[in-house]
C-alpha positions as CSV (number, residue, x, y, z in Angstrom):
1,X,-1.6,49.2,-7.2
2,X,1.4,47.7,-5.5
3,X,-0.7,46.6,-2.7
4,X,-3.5,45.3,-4.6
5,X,-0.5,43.3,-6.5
6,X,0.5,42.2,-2.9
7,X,-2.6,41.0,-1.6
8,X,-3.8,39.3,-4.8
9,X,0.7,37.3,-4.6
10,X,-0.7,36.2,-0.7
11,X,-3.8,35.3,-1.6
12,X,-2.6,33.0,-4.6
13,X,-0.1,31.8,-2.5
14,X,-2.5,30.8,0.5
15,X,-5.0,28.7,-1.9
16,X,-2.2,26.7,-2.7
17,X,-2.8,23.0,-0.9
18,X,-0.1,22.0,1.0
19,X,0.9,18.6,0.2
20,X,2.9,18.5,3.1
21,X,4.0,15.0,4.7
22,X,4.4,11.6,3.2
23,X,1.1,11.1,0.8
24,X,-0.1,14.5,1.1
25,X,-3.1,15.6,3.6
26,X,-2.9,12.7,6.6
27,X,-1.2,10.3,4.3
28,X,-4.5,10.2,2.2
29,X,-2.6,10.7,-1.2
30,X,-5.9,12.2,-1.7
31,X,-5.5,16.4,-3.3
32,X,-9.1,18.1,-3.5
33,X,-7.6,20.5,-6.3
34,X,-9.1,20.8,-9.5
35,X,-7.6,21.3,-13.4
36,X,-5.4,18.2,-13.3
37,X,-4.5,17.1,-17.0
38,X,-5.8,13.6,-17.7
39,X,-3.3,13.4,-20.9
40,X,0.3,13.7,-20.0
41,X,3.1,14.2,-22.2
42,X,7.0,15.4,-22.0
43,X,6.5,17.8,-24.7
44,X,2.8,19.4,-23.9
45,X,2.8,19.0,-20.0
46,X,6.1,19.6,-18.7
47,X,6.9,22.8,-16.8
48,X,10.2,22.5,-15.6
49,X,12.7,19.4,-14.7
50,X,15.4,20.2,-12.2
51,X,18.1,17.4,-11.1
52,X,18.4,16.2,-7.9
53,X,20.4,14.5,-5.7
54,X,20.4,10.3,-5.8
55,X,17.0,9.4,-3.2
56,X,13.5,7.4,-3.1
57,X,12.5,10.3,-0.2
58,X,9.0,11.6,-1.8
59,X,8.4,15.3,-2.9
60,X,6.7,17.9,-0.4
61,X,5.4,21.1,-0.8
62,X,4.4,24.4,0.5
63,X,3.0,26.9,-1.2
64,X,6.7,28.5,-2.6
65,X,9.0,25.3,-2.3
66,X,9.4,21.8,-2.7
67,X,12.0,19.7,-0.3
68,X,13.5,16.4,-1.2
69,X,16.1,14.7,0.8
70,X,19.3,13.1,-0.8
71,X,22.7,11.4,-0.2
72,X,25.7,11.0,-2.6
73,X,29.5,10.1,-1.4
74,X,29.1,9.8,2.3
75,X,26.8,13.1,2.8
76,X,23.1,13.3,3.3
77,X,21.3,16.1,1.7
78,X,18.3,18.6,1.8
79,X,17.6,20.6,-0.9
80,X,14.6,23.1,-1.9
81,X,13.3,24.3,-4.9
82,X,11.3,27.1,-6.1
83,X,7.9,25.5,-6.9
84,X,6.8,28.0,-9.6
85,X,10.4,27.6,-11.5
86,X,11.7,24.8,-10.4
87,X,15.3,26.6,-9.5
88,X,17.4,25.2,-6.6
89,X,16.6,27.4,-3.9
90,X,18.9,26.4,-1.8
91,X,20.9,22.6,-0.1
92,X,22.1,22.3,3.0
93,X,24.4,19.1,3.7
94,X,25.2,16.8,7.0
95,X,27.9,14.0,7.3
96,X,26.9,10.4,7.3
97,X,28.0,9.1,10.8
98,X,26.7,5.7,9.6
99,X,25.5,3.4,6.9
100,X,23.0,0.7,8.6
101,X,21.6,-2.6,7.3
102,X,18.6,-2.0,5.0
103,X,16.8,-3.9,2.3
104,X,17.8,-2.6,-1.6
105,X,14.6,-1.4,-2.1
106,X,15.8,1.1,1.1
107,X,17.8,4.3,0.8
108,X,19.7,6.4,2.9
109,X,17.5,9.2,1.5
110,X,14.4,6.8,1.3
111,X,12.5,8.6,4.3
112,X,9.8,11.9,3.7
113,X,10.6,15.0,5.4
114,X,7.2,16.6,6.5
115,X,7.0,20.5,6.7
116,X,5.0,23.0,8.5
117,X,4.9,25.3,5.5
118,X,7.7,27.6,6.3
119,X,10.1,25.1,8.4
120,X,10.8,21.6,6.9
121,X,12.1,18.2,9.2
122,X,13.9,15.7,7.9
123,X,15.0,12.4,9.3
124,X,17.6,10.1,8.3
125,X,18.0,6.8,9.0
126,X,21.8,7.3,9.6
127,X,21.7,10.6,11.7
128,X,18.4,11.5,13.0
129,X,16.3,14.5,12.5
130,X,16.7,18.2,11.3
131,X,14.9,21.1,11.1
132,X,15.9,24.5,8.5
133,X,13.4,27.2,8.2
134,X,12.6,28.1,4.6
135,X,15.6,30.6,3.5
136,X,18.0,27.3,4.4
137,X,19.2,28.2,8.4
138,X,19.7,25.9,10.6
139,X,17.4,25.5,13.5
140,X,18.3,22.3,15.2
141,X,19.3,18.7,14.6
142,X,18.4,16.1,17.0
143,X,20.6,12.7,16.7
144,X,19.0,9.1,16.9
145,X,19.7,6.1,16.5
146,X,21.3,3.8,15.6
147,X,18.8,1.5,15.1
148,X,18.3,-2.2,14.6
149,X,15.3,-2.3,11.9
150,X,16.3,-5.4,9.5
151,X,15.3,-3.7,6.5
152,X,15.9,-0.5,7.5
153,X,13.7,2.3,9.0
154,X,11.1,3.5,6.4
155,X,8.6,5.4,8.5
156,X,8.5,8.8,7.3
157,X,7.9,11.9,10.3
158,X,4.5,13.7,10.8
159,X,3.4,17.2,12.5
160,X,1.0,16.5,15.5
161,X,0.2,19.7,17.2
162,X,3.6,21.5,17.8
163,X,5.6,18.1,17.4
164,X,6.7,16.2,15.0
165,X,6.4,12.6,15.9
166,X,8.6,9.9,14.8
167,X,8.0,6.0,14.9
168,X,11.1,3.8,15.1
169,X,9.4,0.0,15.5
170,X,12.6,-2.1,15.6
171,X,13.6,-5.1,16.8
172,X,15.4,-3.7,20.1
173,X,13.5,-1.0,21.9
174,X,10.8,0.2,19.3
175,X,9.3,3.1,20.4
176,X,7.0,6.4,19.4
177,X,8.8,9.6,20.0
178,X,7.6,13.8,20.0
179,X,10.0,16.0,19.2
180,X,9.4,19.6,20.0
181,X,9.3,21.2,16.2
182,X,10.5,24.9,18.1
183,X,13.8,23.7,19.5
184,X,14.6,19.6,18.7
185,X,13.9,18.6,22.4
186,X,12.3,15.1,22.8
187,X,9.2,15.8,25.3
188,X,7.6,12.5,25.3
189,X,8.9,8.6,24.3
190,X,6.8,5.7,24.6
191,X,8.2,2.1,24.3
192,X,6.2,-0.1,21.9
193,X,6.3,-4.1,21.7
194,X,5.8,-3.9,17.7
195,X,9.3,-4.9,16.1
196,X,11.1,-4.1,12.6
197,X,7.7,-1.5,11.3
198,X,8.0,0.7,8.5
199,X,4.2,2.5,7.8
200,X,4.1,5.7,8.3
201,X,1.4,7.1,11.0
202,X,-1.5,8.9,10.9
203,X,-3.5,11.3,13.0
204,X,-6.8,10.6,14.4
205,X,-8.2,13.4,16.3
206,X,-6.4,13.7,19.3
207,X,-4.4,10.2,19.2
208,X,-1.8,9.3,16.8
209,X,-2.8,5.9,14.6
210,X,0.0,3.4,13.9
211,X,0.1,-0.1,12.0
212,X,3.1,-2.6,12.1
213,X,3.9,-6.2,13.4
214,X,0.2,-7.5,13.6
215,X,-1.0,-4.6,15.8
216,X,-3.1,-1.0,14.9
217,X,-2.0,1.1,18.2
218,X,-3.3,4.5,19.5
219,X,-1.1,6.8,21.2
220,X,-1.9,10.0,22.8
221,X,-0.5,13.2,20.8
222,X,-0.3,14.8,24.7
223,X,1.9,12.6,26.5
224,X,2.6,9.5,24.4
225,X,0.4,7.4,26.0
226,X,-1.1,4.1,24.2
227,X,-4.7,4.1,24.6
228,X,-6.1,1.6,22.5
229,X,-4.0,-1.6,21.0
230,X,-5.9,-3.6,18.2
231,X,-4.2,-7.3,17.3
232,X,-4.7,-9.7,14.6
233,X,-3.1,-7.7,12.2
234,X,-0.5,-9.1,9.5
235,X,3.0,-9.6,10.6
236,X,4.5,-7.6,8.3
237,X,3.1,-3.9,7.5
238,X,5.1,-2.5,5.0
239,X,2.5,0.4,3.8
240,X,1.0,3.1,5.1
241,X,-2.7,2.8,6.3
242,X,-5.4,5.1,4.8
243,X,-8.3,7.0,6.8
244,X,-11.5,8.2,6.1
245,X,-14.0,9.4,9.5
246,X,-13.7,6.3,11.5
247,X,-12.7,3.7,8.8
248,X,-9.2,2.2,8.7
249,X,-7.7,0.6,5.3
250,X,-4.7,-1.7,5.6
251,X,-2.9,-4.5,4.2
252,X,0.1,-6.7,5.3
253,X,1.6,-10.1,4.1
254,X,3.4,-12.9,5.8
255,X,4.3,-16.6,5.2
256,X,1.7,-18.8,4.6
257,X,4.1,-21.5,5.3
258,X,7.6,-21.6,6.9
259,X,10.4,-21.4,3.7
260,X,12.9,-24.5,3.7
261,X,16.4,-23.2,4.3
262,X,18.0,-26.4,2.6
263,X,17.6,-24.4,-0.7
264,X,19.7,-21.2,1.1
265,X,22.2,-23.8,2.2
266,X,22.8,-25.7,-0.8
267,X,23.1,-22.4,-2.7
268,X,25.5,-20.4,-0.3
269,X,27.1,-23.1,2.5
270,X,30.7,-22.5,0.2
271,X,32.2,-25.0,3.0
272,X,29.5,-27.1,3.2
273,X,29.5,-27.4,7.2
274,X,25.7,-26.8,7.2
275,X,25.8,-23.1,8.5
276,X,25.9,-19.7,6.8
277,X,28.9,-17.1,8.0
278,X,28.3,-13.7,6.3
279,X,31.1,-14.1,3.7
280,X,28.8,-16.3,2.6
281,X,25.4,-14.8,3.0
282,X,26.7,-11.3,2.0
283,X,24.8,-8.3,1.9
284,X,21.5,-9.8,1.6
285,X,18.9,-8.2,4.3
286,X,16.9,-11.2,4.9
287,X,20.2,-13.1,6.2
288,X,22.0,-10.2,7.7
289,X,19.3,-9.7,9.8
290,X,18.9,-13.2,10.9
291,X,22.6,-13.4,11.5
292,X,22.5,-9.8,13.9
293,X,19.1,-10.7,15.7
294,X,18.4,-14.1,16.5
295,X,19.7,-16.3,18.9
296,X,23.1,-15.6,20.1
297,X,23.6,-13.1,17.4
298,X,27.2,-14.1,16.1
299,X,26.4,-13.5,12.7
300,X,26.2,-17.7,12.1
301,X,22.8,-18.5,10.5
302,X,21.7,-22.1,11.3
303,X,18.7,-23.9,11.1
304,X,17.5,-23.2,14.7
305,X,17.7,-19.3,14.2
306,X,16.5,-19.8,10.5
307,X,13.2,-21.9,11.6
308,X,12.9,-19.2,14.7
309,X,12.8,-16.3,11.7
310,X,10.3,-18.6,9.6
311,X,8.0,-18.4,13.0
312,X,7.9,-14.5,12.9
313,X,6.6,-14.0,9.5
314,X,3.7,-16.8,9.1
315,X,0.9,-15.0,8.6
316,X,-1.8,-14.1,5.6
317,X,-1.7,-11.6,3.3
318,X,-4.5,-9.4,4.0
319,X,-6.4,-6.4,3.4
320,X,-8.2,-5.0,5.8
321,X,-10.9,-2.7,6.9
322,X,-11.4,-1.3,10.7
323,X,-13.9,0.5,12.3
324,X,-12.9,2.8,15.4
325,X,-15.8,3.0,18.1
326,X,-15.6,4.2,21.7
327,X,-17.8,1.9,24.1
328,X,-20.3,3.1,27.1
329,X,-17.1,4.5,28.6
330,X,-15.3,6.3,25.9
331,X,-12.6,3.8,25.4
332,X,-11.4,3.3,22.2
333,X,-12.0,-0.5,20.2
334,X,-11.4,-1.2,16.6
335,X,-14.0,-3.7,14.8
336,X,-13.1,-5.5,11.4
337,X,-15.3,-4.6,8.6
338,X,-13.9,-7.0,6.1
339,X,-11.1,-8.6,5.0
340,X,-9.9,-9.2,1.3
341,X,-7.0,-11.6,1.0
342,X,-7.3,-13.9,-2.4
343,X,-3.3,-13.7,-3.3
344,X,-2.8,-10.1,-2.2
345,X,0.7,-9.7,-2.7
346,X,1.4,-6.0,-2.5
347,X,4.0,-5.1,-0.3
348,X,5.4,-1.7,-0.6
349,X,2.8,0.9,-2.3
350,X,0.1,2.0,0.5
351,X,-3.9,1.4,-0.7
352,X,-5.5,4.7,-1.9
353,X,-9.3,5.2,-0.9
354,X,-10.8,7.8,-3.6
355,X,-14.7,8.6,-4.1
356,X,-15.6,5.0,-2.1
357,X,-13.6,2.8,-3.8
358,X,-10.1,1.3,-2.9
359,X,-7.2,1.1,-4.7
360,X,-4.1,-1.3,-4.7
361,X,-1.1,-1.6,-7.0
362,X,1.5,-4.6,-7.2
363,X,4.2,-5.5,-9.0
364,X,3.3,-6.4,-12.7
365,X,1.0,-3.1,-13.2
366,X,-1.6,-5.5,-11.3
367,X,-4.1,-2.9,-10.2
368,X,-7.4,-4.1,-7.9
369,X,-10.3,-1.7,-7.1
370,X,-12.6,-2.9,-4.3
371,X,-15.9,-1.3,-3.0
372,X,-14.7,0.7,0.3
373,X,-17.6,-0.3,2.0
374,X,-18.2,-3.8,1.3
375,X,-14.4,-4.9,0.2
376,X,-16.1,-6.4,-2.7
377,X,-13.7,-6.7,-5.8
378,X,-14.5,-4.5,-8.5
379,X,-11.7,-5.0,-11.0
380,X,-8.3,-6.3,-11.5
381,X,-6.3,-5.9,-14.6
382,X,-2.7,-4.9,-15.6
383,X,-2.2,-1.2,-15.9
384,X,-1.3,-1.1,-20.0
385,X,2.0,0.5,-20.4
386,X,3.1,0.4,-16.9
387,X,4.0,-3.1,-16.3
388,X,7.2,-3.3,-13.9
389,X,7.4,-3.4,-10.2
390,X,5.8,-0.8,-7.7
391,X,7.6,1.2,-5.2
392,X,5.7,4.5,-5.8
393,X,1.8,4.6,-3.7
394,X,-1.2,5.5,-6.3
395,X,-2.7,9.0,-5.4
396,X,-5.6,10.5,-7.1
397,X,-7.4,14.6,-7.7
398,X,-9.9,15.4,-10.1
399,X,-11.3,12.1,-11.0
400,X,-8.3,10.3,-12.1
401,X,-5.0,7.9,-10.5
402,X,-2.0,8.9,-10.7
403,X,0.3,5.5,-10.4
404,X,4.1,5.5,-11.2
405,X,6.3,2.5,-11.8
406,X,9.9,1.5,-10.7
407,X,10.7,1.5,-14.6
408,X,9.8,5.1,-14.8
409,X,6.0,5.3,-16.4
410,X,3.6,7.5,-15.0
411,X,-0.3,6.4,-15.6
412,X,-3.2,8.6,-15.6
413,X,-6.4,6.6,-15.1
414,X,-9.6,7.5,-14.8
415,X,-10.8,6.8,-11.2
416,X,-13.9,4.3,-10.4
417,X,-14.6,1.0,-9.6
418,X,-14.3,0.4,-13.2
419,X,-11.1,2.0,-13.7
420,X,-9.6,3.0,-17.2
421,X,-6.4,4.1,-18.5
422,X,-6.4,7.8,-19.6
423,X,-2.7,8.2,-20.9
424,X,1.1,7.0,-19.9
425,X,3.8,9.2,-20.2
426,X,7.7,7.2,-19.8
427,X,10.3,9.6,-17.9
428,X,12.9,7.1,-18.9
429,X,14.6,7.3,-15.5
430,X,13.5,4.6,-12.9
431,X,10.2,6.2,-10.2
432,X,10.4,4.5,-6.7
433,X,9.1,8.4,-4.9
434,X,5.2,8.7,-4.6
435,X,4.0,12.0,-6.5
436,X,2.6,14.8,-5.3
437,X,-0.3,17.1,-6.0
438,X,-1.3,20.6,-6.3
439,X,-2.8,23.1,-8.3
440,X,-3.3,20.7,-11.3
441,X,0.3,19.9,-11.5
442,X,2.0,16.4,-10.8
443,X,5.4,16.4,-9.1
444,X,7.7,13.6,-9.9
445,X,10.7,12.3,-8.3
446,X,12.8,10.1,-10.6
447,X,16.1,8.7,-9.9
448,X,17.5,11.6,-11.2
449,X,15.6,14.9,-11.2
450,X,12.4,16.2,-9.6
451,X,9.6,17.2,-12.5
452,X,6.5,19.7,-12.4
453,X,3.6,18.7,-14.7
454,X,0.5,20.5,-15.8
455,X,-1.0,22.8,-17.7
């Protein structure tokens, strides 16, 4: 009997779908699970609620824990919890060596480790990148950085064969890197041109599938290599693209016209000598990034460095859809499909593509489904009962969205071009993680604990 009881634990424990990296299963945010409630509620639905360090890093899983990063007080944390009770396993703590420039939509813990389901990576912007096996031991840690991303890096690690590849797009020396997951060592870097990225990559086949700064690029999971470089991209990529066979689905934004800096000035020149210094600009990103990158770089904003940022980020606001083909000789091209860009204004939540249609969120609960094939609009309505901004990336199982707002309301909606709302349930703590999926159960991140929902 003992053994039966064994085999039947593993066997449970195998069916279990990994949701393993940022957005689960290649960054679809798609789970193929089944049994997921379409009614949720903090009294009916919720299995346990643990606290958790402060962080935006998004909840992974393997088939016994769940790993979030953290950082409180100068320290940077991984932590693990049992995924059937929801008890700290176990946290394991590094020293900040630095606190970089980053947007306030940014963290230090903002970044989603990715696991091989028994050893978990994590990367921090202000250290670099650490493996533990599952019982909490070290394995390695692997410094990087620092790095010069204006907003911050936000591109969250993924497993390519035995590496786990990290993309730090920058605006000094951007580059693709594979670290070896068995040891830590760096076997391949590749410079890239694209500056200050934060999408997280996919894989396609044997190539590894970026987006940032107006370009879709394919590098070789072998040797780093980039074999195929598409342009005409928007300038700034703040999501993730989504992939389904050959089709990629993408959006970006920009300036459609250069922003006056007499407004700025008039605001924040305190001596009125037509420049900014940065005990007048502060900490805000935008201008501490002009001030460290452009021109001379003296930290003096003036309208020369300001017009040459304005430059950088004209460009539309776009959705797009790609097609990857290989010519006569094999080489790699992407064609555009179609392109949807009537005031899309998303910036942070990724697209979802679920059952043909597409998905995207904005701020205001603004929710557009498109036909995936076409890019026709289906819909676009407000999302009742979750009407604040939008950090979190909509995913979807078992017919229906899940799609969590900054003010802390989780929405269940029935999935289709005609989408509906199913039920809301309020955490009452603020939601900037994306949840993940499994076994009909939700996990939630909020700014204060990490939640199981289901059944």
């Amino acid at each position: 009997m003992r053994t039966l009881s064994l085999l039947l634990l593993c066997l449970s424990l195998s069916s279990a779908e990994e949701w393993n990296r940022f957005r689960g299963p290649n960054g679809s945010g798609v789970s193929k699970d089944k049994n997921f409630p379409a009614t949720l509620s903090m009294e009916k639905n919720m299995l346990w609620r643990s606290g958790a360090r402060p962080g935006k890093s998004s909840p992974i899983l393997t088939a016994r824990h769940v790993f979030l990063t953290g950082a409180e007080d100068g320290k940077l944390y991984l932590q693990c919890f049992d995924r059937k009770t929801g008890k700290l396993a176990w946290e394991r703590v590094l020293e900040q060596p630095r606190k970089e420039i980053v947007n306030t939509l940014n963290h230090e813990a903002a970044v989603t480790p990715v696991t091989d389901g028994e050893n978990v990576y994590a990367f921090f912007k202000d250290f670099g990148i650490v493996s533990f096996d599952s019982t909490g031991k070290l394995r390695w840690k692997t410094p990087l950085g620092p790095f010069t991303n204006t907003m911050g890096i936000g591109a969250s690690p993924i497993l390519a064969g035995d590496s786990v590849i990290v993309t730090i797009d920058q605006m000094d020396d951007s580059y693709i890197a594979a670290i070896d997951k068995r040891n830590g060592e760096i076997r391949w870097k590749t410079a890239r041109e694209e500056t200050d990225g934060w999408g997280t990559a996919l894989t396609y086949g044997k190539e590894i599938l970026t987006t940032s700064r107006g370009q879709l690029g394919l590098h070789s999971v072998a040797n780093g290599k980039r074999v195929m470089t598409h342009r005409g991209l928007p300038i700034a990529i703040v999501a993730s693209p989504v992939l389904s066979g050959d089709t990629v689905i993408l959006f970006g934004y920009g300036s459609e016209e250069p922003a006056p800096f007499a407004p700025r000035l008039a605001k924040l020149d305190k001596n009125h000598d037509g420049k900014l210094t940065a005990d007048e600009y502060g900490t805000d990103a935008f201008l501490l990034g002009i001030g460290k990158y452009e021109g001379n770089r003296d930290g003096v904003i003036t309208q020369d460095k300001w017009d040459a940022k304005q430059r950088q980020v004209l460009g539309p606001n776009a959705m797009l859809a790609l097609r990857l083909e290989r010519d006569a000789k094999g080489a790699l091209a992407a064609r555009e499909l179609w392109r949807y860009d009537k005031s899309f204004t998303s910036v942070i939540p990724s697209v979802l593509l679920y059952e043909n249609v597409v998905y995207s969120v904005k701020n205001g609960g603004i929710l557009t489904s498109l036909d995936a094939a076409s890019g026709k609009v289906l819909k676009t309505s407000r999302v009742d009962g979750a009407l604040s901004g939008y950090s979190s990336s909509p995913v979807a199982a078992d017919g229906k969205l899940y799609l969590a707002s900054e003010d802390g309301v989780l929405a269940v909606l029935k999935a289709g071009g005609e989408w509906q709302v199913l039920s809301t349930v309020d955490f009452g703590e603020p939601i900037y993680a994306t949840p993940a999926l499994s076994e009909g159960s939700v996990f939630v991140r909020t700014g204060e604990a990490l939640y199981r929902l289901g059944r």
